[in-house]
C-alpha positions in Angstrom: 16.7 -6.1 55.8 18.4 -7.0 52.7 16.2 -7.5 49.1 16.8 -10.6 46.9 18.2 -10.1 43.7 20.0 -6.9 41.8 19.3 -3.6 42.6 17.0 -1.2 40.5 19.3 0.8 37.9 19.5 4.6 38.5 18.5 6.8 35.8 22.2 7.6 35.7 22.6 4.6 34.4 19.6 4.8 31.7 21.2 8.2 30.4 24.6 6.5 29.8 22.6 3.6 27.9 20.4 6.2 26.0 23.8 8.4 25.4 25.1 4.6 23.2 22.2 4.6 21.4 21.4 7.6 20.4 23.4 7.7 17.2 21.8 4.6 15.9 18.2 5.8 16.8 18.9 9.3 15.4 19.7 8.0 11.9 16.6 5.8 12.0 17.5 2.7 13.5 15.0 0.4 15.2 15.4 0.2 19.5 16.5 -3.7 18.7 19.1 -2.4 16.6 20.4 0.5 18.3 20.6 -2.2 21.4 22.6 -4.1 19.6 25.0 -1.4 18.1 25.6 0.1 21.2 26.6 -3.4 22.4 23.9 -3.6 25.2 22.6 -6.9 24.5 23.1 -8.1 28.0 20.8 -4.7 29.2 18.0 -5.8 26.4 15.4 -6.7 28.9 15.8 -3.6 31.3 16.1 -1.5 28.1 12.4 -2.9 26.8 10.7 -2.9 30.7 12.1 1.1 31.2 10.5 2.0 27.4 7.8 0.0 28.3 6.7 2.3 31.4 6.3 5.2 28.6 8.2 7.8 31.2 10.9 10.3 30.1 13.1 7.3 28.5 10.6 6.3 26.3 9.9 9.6 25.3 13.5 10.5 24.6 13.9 7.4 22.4 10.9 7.9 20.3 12.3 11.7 20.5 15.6 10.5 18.6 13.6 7.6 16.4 11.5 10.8 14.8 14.5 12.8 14.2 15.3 11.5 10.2 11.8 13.2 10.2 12.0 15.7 11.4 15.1 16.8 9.7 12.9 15.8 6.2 10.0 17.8 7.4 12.0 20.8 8.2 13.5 20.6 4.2 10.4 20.0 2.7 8.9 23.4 5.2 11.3 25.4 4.0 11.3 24.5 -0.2 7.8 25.4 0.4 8.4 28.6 1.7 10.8 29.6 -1.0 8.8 28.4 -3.5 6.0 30.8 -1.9 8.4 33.6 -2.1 9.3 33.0 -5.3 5.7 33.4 -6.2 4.8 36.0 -4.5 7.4 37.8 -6.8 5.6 36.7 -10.0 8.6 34.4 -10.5 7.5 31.4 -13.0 8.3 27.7 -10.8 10.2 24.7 -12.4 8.2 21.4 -13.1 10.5 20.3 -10.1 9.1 22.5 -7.6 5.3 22.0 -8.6 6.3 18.4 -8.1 7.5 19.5 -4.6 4.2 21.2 -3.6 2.5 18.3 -4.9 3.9 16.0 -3.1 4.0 17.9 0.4 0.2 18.4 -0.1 -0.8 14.8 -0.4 1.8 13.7 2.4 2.1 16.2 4.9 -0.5 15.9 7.6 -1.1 19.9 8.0 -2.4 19.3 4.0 -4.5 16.8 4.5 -7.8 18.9 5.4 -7.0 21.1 2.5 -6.2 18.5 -0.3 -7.1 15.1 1.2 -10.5 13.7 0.1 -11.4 11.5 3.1 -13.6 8.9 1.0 -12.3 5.3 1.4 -12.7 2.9 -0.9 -12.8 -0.9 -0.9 -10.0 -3.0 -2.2 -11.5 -5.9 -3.6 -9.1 -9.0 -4.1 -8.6 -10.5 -7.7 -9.2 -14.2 -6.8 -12.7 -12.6 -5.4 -13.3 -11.2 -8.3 -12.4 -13.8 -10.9 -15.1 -16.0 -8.5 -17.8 -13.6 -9.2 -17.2 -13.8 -13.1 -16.6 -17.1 -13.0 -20.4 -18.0 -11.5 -21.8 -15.0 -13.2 -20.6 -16.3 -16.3 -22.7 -20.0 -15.7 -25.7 -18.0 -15.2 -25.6 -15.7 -18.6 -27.5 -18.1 -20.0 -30.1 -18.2 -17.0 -30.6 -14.6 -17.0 -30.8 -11.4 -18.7 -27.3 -9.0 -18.3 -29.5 -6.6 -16.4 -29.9 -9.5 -13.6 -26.3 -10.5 -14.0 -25.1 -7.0 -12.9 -27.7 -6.9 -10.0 -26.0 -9.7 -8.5 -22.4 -9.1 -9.2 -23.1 -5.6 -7.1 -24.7 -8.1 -4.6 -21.6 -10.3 -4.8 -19.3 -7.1 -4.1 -21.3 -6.1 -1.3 -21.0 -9.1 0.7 -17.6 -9.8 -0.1 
């Protein structure tokens, strides 16, 4: 019994491919990129239909794609800590290092239920807004400017 068309790649084969482009995903490089680097363009399709199947490849290339991360998150982890320490010893901290703290509380995501206010607010566009003056401004002499700002919160509502 003999199947039509190429055989099924080993994994073998998808470790020697992953082994090319690792470098290029490690330092942050898109999959299309690292592809390309690792001069596997013919291989592109088989490449995106094995990452597609979310199994240990996928996982290994997302694996190297968070690495740049990583490596940041680890810095920023340990300035914290010796900024702690230093505290801890009643040392005074530079403007640099407050920045530092700052900084990792709004953006690290262990922070955010400690310094992240979870109220959203909506972005209104300006070409919206101008419209709303613009009509509220041909009815000022309609109305009073207590009904003009009951209907510009109207307007903001609906838009």
């Amino acid at each position: 019994m003999t199947e039509q068309g190429r055989p099924e790649y080993t994994d073998d084969q998808y470790k020697a491919w992953l082994e090319d482009m690792a470098p290029f995903l490690k330092i942050g490089n898109t999959l299309y990129y690292a592809i390309e680097k690792a001069m596997l363009t013919q291989h592109k399709t088989v490449i995106y239909e094995k990452y597609r199947l979310k199994d240990w490849f996928s996982e290994k290339i997302d694996a190297y794609s968070r690495y740049p991360g990583e490596i940041i998150n680890s810095i920023f982890v340990r300035l914290v800590l010796s900024v702690d320490e230093r505290l801890k010893q009643g040392l005074p901290l530079a403007d640099e290092e407050w920045r530092n703290l700052r900084f990792f509380a709004e953006k690290h995501r262990s922070c955010q239920p400690f310094f992240v206010s979870r109220q959203e607010v909506a972005q209104v566009e300006p070409d919206k807004i101008s419209l709303i003056l613009d009509n509220l401004e041909k009815e000022v002499i309609k109305s009073s400017y207590g009904d003009i700002s009951e209907q510009a919160k109207i307007e903001l509502e609906r838009k």
